[in-house]
MIGU-772222 format. One record per residue: z, x, y of N, C-alpha, C in turn; residue in three letters. Coordinates in steps of 0.05 Angstrom, whole numbers, plus 5000, padded with zeros to 4 digits. Atoms other than C-alpha are relative to their C-alpha. Example, Ala and Ser with C-alpha at 12.3 -4.5 7.8 and 13.67 -1.06 7.14 Angstrom:
BEGIN
500050184976515652464910500050185024Ala;499949844976514352734979501449855022Ser;
% end
This chain:
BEGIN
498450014977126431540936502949914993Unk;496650115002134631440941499949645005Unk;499150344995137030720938502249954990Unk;495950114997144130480953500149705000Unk;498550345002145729750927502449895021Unk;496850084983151129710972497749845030Unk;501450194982146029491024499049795006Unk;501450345008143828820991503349944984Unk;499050095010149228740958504050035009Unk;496949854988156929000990500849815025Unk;500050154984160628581038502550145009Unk;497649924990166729031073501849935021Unk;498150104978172628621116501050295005Unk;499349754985174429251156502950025012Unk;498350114993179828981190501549705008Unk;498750224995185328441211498349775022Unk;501550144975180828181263497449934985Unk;501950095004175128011217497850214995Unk;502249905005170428631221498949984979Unk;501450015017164528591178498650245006Unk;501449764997161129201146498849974970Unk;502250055019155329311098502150214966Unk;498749775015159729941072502650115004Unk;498349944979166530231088499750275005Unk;501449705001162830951083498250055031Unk;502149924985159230751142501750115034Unk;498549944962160630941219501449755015Unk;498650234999166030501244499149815029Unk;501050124990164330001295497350105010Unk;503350035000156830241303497849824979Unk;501050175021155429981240500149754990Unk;499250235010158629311242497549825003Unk;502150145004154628751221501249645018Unk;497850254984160028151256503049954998Unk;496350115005166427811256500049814985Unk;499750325022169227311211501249775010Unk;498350234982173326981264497749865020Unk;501850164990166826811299497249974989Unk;503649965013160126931253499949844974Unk;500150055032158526551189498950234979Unk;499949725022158427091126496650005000Unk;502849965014150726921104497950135031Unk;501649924971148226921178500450265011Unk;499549695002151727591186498350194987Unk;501549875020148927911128496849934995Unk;503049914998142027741149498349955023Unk;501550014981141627851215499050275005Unk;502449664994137428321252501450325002Unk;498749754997143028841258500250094975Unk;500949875029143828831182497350054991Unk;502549945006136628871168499850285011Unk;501749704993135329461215502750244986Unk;497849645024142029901170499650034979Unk;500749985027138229691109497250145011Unk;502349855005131529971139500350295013Unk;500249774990134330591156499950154967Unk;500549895023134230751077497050004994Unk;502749915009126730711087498750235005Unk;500049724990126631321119501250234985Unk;498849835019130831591072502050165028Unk;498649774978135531831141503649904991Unk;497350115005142131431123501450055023Unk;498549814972143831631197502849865005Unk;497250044997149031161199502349974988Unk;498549925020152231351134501950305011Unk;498849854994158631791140499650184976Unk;501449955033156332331083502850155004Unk;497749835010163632711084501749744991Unk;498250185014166432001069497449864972Unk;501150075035160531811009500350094975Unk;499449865018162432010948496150024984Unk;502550045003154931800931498150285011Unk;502349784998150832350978501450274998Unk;499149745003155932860974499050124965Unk;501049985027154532780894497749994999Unk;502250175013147832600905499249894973Unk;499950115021147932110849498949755011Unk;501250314991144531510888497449964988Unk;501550035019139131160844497950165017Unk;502149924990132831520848497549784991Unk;501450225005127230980848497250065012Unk;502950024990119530940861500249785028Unk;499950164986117630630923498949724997Unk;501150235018114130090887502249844988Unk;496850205027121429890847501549935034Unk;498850084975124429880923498849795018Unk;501050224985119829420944500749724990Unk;499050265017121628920889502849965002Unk;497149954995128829120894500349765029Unk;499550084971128328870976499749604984Unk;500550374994128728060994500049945008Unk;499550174970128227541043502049975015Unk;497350074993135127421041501950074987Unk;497849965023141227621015502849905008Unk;497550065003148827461004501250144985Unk;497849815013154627940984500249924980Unk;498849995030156328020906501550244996Unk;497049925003161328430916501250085035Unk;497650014977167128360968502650104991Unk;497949875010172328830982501450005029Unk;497950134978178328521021501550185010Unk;498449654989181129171064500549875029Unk;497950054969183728681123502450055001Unk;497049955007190828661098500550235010Unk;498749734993194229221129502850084995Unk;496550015004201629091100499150214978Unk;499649835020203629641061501950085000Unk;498549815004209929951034501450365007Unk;499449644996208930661053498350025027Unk;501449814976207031131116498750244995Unk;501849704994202431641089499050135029Unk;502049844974199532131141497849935005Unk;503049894988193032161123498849645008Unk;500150244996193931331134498949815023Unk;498750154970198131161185502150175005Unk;497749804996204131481223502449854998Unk;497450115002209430861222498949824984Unk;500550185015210230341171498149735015Unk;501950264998205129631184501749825005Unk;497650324990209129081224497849845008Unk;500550214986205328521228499449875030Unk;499250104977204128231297499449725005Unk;499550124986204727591334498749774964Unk;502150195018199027141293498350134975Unk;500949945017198027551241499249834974Unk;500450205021199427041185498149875009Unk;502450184993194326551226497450214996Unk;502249905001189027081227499550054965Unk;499849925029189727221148499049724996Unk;501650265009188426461132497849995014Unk;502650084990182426431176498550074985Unk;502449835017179427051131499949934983Unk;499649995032181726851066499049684998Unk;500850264999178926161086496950075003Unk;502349864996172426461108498250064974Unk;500949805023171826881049500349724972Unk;499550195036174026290992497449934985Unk;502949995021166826050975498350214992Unk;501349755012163626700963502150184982Unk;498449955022169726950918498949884977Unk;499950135020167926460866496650084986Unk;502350005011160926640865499550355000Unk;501049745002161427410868500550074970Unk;499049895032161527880814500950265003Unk;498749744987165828480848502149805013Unk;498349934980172428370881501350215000Unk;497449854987176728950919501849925014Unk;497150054984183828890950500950334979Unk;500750094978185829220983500050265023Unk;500249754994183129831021501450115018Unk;497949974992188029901076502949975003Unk;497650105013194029581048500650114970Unk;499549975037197329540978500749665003Unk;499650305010196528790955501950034982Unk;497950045013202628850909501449985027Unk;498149954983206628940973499749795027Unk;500550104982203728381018499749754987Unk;499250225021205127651004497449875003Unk;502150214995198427441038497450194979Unk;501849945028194327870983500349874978Unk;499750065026198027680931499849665000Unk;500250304992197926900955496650024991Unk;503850055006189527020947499650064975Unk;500149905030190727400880501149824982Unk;498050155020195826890846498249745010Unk;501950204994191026310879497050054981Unk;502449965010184726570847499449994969Unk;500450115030182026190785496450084994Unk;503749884996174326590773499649834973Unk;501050125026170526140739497350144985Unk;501349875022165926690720501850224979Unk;498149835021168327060660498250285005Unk;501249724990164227710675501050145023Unk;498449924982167627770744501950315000Unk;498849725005170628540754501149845030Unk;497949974976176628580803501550254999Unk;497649774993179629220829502049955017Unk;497150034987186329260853499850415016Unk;498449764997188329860893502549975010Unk;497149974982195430070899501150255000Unk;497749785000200930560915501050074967Unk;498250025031204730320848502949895001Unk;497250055004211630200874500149704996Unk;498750315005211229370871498849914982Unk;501650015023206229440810502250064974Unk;497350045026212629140759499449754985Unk;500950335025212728570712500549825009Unk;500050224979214828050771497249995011Unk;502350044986208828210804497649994987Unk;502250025026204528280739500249624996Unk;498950305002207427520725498349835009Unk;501050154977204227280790497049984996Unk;501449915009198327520764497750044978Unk;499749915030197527650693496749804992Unk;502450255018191827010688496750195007Unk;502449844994186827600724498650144975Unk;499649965028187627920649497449884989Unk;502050005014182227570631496350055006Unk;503049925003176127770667499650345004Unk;500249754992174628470684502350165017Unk;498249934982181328800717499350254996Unk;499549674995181529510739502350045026Unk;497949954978187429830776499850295005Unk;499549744986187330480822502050075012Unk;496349995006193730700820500350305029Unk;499649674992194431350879502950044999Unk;496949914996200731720870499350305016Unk;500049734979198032440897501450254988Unk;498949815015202932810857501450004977Unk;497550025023207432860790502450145008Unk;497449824993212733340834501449875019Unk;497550134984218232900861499650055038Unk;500349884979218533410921497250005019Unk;502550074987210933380937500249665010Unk;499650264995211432640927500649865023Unk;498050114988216432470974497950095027Unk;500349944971212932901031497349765008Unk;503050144993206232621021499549624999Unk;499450295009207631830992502449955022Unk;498449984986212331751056501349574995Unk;498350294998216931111042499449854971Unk;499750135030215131010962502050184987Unk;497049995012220431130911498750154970Unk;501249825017217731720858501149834968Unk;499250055022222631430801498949704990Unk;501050324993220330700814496150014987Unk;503250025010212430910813499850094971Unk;501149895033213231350742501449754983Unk;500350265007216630680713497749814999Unk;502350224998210830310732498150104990Unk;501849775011205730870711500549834975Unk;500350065033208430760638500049614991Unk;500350295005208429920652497249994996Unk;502950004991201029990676498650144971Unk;501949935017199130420614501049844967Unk;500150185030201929840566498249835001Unk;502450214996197929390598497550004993Unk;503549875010191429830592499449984966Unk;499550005022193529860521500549824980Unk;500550325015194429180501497049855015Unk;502450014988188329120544499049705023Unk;500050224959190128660607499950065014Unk;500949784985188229240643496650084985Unk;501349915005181329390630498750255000Unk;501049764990180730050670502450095015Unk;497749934983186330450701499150315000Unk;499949774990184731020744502150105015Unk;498449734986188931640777499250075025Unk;500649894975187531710845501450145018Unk;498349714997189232370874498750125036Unk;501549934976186932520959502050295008Unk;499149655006187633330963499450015026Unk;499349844977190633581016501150215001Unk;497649685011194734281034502249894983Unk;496949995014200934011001499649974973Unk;500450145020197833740938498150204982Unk;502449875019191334140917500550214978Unk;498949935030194734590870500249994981Unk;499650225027196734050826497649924988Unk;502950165006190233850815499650034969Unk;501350015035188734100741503249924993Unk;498450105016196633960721499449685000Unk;499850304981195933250759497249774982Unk;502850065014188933160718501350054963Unk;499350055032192033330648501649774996Unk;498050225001198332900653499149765005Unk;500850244998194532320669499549954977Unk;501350095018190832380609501649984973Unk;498549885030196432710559502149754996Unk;497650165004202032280573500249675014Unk;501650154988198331670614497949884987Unk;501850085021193931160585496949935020Unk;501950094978189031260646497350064991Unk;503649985013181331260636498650165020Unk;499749834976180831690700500650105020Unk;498249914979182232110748498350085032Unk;500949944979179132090817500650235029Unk;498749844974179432600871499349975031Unk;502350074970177832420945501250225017Unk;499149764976178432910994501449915025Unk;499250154981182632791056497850005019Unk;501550124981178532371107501049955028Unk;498750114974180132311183498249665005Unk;500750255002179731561185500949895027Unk;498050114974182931551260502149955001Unk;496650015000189531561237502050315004Unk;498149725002191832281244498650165028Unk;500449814983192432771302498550164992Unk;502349705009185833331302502150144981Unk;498649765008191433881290501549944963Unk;498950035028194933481230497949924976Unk;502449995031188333311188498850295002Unk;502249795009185334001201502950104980Unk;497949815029192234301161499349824974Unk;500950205034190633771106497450024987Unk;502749915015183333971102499850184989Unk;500149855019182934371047497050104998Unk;503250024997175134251045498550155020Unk;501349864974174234621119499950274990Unk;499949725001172335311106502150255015Unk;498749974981175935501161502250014993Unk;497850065008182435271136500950364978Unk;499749815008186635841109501549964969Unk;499949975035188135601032496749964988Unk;503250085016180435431021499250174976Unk;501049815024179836030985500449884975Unk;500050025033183435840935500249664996Unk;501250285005181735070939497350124975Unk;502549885005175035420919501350104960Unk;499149855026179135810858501449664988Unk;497650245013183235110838498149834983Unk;502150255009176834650830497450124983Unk;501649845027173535200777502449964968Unk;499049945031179035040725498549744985Unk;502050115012176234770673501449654989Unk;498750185000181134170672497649775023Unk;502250154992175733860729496950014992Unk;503049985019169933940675500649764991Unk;499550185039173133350625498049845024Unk;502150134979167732840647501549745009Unk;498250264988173632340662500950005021Unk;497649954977175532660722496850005024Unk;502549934977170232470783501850195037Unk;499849864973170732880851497449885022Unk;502050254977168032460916499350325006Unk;501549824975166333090953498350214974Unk;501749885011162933400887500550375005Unk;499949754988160734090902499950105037Unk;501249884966159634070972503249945025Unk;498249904978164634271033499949825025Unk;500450044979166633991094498950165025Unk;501249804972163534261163502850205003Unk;498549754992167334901189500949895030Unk;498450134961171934671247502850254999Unk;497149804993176635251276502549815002Unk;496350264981184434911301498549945014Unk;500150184972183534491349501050125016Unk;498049884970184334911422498550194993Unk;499649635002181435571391497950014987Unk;503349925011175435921369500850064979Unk;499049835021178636291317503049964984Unk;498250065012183536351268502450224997Unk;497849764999190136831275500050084965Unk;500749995019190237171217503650054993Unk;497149885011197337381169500450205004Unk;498449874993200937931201502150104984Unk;497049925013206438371160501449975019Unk;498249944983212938221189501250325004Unk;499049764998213838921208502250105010Unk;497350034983219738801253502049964985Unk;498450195013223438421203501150054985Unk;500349945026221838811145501350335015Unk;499449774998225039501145497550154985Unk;502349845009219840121129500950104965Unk;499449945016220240271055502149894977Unk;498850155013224839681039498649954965Unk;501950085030223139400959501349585007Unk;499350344992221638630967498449924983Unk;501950165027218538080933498749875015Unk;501950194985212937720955499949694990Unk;500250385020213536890939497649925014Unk;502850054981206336620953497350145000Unk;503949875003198536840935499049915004Unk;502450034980195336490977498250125022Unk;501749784978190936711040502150195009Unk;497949894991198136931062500750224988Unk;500249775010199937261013498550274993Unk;501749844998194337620995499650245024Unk;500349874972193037851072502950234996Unk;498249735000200238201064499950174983Unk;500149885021198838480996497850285013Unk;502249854999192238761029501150305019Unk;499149814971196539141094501050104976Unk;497749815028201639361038499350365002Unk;501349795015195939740994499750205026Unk;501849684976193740151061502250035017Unk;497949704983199840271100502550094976Unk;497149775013204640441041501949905013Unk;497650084985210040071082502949984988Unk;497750015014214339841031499550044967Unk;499949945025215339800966499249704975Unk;500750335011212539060930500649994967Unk;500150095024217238960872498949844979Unk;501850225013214438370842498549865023Unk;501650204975209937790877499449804975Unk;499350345015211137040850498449805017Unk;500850304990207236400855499549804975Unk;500150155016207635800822497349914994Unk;503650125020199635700809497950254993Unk;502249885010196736340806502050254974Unk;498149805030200036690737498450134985Unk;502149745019196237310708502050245004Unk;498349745012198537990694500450215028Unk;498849874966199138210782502249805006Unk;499450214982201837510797501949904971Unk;498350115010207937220768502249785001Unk;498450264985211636470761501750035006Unk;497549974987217436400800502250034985Unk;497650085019221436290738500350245001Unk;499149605004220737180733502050005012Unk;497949944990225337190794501349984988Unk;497950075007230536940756501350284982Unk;497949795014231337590709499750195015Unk;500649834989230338070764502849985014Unk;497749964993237338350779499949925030Unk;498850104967240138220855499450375003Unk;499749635000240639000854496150135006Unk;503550024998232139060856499549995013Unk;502250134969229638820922502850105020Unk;498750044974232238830987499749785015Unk;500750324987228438171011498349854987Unk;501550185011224637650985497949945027Unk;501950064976218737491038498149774996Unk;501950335013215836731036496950145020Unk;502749924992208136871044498749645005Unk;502550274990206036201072501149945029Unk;500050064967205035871145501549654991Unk;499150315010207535171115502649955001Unk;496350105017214534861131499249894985Unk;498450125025214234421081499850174973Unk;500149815028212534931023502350305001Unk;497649844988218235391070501849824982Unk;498250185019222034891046500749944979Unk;499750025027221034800978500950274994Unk;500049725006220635600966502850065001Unk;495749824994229035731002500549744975Unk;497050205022230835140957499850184974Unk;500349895027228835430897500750324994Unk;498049844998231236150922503149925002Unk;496850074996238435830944499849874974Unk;498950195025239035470877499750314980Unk;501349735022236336260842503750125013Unk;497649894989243136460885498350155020Unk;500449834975239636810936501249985030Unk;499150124980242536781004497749985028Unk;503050054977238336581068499750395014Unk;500849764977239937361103498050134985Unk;501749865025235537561039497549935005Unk;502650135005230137161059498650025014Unk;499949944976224937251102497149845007Unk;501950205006220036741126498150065029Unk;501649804972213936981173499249755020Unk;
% end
């Protein structure tokens, strides 16, 4: 039978208010086990509400496990055990050995798939943070797992780093992960710090992209030049080895999934990282339906999946350093939000004169779809067709435009539904000299 340690053993602050959760994988307030502003931790963790979310693994149903957020059943990789070893496994009682501090909500940046405005603090925030981190002090000393900080970035919040620069583990076996952004991960904040060095440190570093331009859209309010500085601080550290573990964490969305096998070498070529994680984007209640289904890459439905599907066969996500939470398996099939169906890519036929000679920028579902009308009405004429990820002997990188006279085409035609990749695409025409009447965006 499956068996998930996280049930005897996982202790998840959920939020600023104290929630307690067995997992943060699991279903959000159905699953909670108490508060910390009014429950004691041990009495929590073994009351009758936790008992009956640990005996739903006797069933083997996990019903109240989120399986598009486990990286565990999506992989199925959860121990497989006799029911005989799960009986010894079980106990009268238990107490968290590993706690992972995800109240903190200060953070530096406004990702999407997050939050929509930066993290202000309110009223008694500082008072509610000492209550937890008071709460939580005696079972720190005796765990052997800490996390910080799953909704925040503890470099960037003074009441993390006040628990982190406070904390003297007097076990030497002790593992501590850090997650961060990267931008306040510098040698001031290493300083504050630095005495963690000696038991088990690991740091998960997400940046999301190596392209400035991606960067900026997706990392909303971090500083690209600032994080690759810190990148090469972080992989001295790993390297003199006061870093024990430094992973790449990468959450693939439309803007990003591309990158994925460059984003997975460079970690390794020029980066002293030990891996590279991929999580799929998750609706965690922070994003409008309409703006996570464009970010789901994973929805079938969604109109780059295809070639999500073509991106996550290079053989760059074979090296066995590189794990993938969602594995092989797909998210459910959800149309837009409002609509059964999905409009499909249309040639601008209005736009486009009959028999014009153009260029296609874009091989995605978009592209493709116009390539397909092309072949059967004969419309125009498809000098070349450029994209920057798919390069074989039909499909060609953008850098070609550059020796293809002005005299050649009549239009250039962006083949995607995406402003922000609209965006990138005219820059990189207007910088080729093209002018915008040249351009033609569907």
């Amino acid at each position: 039978m499956k068996f998930c340690n996280r049930f005897y053993e996982y202790l998840y602050i959920d939020d600023n208010e104290g929630g307690i959760y067995l997992c943060p994988w699991m279903e959000p307030g159905n699953s909670s086990i108490g508060n910390l502003m009014s429950d004691d931790i041990e009495e929590a963790y073994n009351s009758d509400r936790a008992n009956y979310l640990r005996s739903t693994m006797d069933g083997q149903s996990f019903i109240h496990c989120r399986r598009e957020a486990c990286p565990h059943l999506q992989n199925c990789d959860l121990d497989e055990i006799t029911a005989e070893e799960y009986q010894q496994r079980k106990r009268a009682r238990y107490y968290p050995t590993t706690i992972n501090m995800a109240y903190d909500f200060v953070c530096n940046q406004s990702c999407e798939t997050c939050r929509k405005t930066v993290y202000v603090p309110y009223e008694n925030y500082a008072e509610q943070m000492k209550t937890i981190q008071a709460k939580l002090a005696p079972y720190l000393d005796r765990a052997k797992k800490i996390t910080a900080s799953g909704h925040g970035d503890p470099f960037a919040s003074k009441y993390m780093m006040e628990v982190l620069e406070n904390l003297r583990p007097s076990n030497p076996d002790l593992s501590i992960l850090l997650e961060t952004n990267g931008v306040f991960f510098d040698e001031a904040h290493w300083e504050r710090i630095k005495h963690l060095g000696s038991v088990n440190l690991s740091i998960v570093v997400t940046t999301n992209s190596f392209v400035e331009f991606t960067y900026k859209h997706i990392s909303r309010g971090g500083d690209f030049r600032k994080v690759m500085r810190n990148l090469s601080y972080m992989s001295e550290l790993r390297k003199s080895g006061s870093i024990k573990e430094l992973a790449h964490s990468f959450v693939i969305q439309d803007r990003n999934f591309r990158e994925i096998p460059a984003f997975i070498k460079r970690s390794f070529s020029e980066f002293a990282f030990d891996s590279v994680v991929l999580k799929p984007v998750y609706q965690w209640g922070t994003m409008d339906e309409d703006v996570y289904w464009f970010k789901d890459v994973l929805n079938p439905c969604h109109p780059y999946h295809a070639e999500y599907l073509e991106i996550i066969q290079d053989p760059a996500l074979k090296d066995p350093r590189v794990y993938n939470f969602a594995g092989n398996t797909l998210h459910p099939a959800r149309p837009f939000p409002g609509s059964g169906t999905i409009s499909a890519a249309n040639f601008p036929y209005k736009t486009i004169e009959k028999d014009s000679r153009i260029i296609i920028y874009g091989a995605g579902q978009v592209g493709r779809e116009y390539m397909r009308q092309l072949e059967e009405t004969k419309y125009c004429i498809v000098e070349c067709w450029i994209d920057k990820v798919f390069d074989n002997n039909r499909i060609m990188p953008p850098e070609h435009f550059l020796s293809i006279p002005e005299d050649a085409y009549d239009a250039v035609l962006l083949a995607t539904k995406s402003s922000v990749f609209l965006e990138e695409m005219k820059l990189f025409l207007n910088n080729a000299g093209v002018p915008d009447n040249r351009i033609v965006c569907c």
